[in-house]
Structure formats: C-alpha cells, structure tokens
C-alpha atoms as one frame of an Amber mdcrd trajectory, in Angstrom:
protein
   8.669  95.424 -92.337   5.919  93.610 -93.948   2.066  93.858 -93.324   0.627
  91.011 -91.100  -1.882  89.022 -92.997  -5.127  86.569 -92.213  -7.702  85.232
 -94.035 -10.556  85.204 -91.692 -13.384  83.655 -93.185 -13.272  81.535 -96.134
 -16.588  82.054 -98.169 -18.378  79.397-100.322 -21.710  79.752-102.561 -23.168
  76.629-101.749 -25.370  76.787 -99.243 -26.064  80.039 -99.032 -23.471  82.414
-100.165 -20.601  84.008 -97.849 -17.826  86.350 -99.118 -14.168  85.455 -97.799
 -12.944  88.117 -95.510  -9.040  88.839 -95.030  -7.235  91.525 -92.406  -4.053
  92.744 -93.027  -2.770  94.917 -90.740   0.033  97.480 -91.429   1.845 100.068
 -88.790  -1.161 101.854 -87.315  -3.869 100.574 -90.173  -6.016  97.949 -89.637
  -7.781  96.686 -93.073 -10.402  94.390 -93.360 -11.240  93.208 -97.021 -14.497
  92.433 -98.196 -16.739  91.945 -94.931 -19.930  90.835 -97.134 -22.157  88.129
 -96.210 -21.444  85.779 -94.107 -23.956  83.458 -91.843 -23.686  85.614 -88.684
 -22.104  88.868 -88.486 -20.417  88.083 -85.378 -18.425  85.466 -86.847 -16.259
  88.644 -88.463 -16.050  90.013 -85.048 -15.233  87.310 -83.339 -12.695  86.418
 -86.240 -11.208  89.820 -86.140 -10.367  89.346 -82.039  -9.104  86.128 -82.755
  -6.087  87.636 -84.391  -5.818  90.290 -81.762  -8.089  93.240 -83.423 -11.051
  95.009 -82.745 -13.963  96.220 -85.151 -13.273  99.855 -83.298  -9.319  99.628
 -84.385 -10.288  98.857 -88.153  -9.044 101.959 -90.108 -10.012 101.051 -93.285
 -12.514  98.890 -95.134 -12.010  97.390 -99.075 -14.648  95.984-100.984 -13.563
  94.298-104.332 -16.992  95.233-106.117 -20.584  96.117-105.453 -22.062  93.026
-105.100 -24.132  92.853-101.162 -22.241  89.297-100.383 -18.981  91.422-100.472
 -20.554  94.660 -98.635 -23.590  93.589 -96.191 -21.877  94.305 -92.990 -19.627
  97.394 -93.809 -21.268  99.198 -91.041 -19.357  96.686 -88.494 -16.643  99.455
 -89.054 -17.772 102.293 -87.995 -13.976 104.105 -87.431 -12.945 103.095 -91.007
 -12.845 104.795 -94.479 -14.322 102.515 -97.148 -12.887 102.028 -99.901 -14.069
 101.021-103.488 -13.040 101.348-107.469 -13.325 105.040-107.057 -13.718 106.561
-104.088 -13.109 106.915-100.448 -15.818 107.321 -98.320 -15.801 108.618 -94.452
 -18.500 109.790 -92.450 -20.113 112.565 -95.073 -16.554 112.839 -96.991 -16.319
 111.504-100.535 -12.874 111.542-102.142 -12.528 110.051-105.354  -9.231 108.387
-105.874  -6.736 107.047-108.522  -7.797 103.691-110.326  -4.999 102.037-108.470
  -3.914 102.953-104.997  -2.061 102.539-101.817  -3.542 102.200 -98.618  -0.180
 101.793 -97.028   3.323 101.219 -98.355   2.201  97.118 -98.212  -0.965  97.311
 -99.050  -2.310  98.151-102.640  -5.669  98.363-104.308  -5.555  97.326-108.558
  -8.024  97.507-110.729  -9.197  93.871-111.928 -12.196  94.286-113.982 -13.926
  91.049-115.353 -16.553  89.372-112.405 -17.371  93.222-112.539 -16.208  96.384
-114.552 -15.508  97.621-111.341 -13.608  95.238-109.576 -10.804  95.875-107.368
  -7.608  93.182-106.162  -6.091  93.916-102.958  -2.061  93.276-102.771  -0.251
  92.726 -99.703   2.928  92.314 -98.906   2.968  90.154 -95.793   5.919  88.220
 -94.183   4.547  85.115 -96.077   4.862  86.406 -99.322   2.346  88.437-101.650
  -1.213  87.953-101.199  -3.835  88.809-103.605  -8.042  89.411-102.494 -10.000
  89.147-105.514 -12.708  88.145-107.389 -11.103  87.069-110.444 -11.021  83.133
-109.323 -13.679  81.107-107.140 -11.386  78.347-106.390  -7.919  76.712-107.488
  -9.664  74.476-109.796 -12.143  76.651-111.439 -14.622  77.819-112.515 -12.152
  78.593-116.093 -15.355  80.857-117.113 -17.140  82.841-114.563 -20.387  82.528
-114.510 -21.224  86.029-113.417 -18.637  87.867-115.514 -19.698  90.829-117.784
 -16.716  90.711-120.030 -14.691  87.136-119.794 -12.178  88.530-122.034 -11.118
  91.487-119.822 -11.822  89.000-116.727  -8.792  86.762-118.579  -6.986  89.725
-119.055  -6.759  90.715-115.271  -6.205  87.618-114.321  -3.147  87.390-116.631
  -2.101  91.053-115.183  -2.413  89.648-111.260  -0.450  86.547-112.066   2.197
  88.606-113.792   2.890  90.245-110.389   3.698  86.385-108.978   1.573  86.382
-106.185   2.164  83.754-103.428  -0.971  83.269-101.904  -4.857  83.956-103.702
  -7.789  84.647-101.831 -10.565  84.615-103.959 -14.261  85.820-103.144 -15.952
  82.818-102.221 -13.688  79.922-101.022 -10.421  78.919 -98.919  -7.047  80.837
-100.007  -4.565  78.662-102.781  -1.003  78.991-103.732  -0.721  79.927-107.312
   1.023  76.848-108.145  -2.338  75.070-107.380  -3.932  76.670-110.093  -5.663
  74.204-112.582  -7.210  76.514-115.453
C-alpha cells in the first residue's frame, strides 16, 4: 500500500513569501513537509483537518533546508520528531542520521544540495505516483538559475539526480505542484 499524499498549501514569493506545505501520511505516521511561512498559521491547521488530520496526530516534521519561510511554525507539531539534513530532533533527543533516509517504507528523505548545501527532497510513493518536495525548482517554467543558490552547478546536478528517479508529481518550495512533463528549463 502506498502513502496518501496532499499538497496543502501552495507557496508563492510575491507578495510576501509562503513555503508550500505537503502531508503524506503512511500506516501510523503522519508527515507534514516544510510548515514555514505562510500568511496565518492556522491556514496549516485548518489545511491539515481538511484532509482528515490533526496537528496532535503529526508524527513527524521535514524541513528541506534552514531557511525561516520553510521552518517558522514547526512548533505547530508539538508530538512530532523534526527532521533535517542531519539530524532528528525530539523533545531534548538529538540523533544524527544518514544523509539519505527513510521515514517510512514510502516515504524518503535525499539529499539535494544546490538552493542550499543542505537541502533535503522528500520522496513519496503515493497511489498517484511519486512525488517529490523540494527546493530545487520554484515553478514549471523557471527560474533555470536560482537566484538564491550557493552552488548552481551542484543545484543542476541534483536536479538531474531527482529527475533520474522519474518523479510524477514536483512540489517545489514556493508555488503550486507540476507534472514533470511540464517542465520548461
């Protein structure tokens, strides 16, 4: 059985600047991805009980990098283990973990370095095919060069590494999700 999936906000960076946040929810975890900024924080909750969730039931939190608009309202989750490029983090429990990792058998974290030499793609395999969170892409039509990236090279280079895995869905960091095949770089 696959993980359920659901982009819940899409984000944008014009005006203001909101992060996109996804829950995929597999067997008894409940993952929300990237719960940054966003114009109220109750739009995430009431997103979240939209699809039949609660902020208590969320086992697990994923932020693709650093960056506030991608982590402001972590604290929504206050059952969860967060999880970043190198380390889980619960309560007063650090545990460093693998550069790639599963959360569950459908839901993988890879590291995509490029907007950030710490960022992190979240896979899931949902009933609608493989979705990817991440940071590498604003949009389907661009920007081709980020304008934030410390290393475009190795930002290209994930990119090319994501793609090889043929995702059927992208959600990227700030904007509605796009099927690879709308890809104009």
């Amino acid at each position: 059985m696959n993980a359920r999936f659901f982009q819940l906000l899409s984000g944008y960076v014009s005006p203001g600047v909101a992060s996109s946040v996804s829950l995929a929810a597999d067997g008894e975890r409940v993952v929300v991805i990237d719960p940054g900024m966003v114009s109220n924080k109750e739009l995430i909750i009431s997103a979240i009980q939209s699809v039949g969730y609660s902020a208590p039931e969320v086992t697990d939190v994923i932020v693709s990098h650093l960056h506030l608009d991608h982590t402001m309202n972590v604290a929504l989750f206050s059952n969860a283990t967060v999880h970043d490029f190198m380390a889980s983090y619960k309560d007063d429990s650090w545990e460093n973990h693998e550069e790639n990792f599963s959360i569950t058998e459908n839901i993988t974290v890879v590291s995509t370095p490029g907007h950030t030499r710490e960022d992190v793609s979240t896979f899931v395999k949902a009933d609608s095919g493989l979705v990817v969170c991440t940071h590498l892409w604003w949009s389907s039509s661009g920007p081709e060069v980020d304008p934030y990236s410390h290393d475009q090279r190795t930002l290209e280079s994930s990119r090319s590494m994501v793609l090889q895995r043929k995702p059927d869905l992208i959600v990227p960091g700030h904007g509605p999700s796009f099927k690879v095949s709308e890809l104009r770089l």
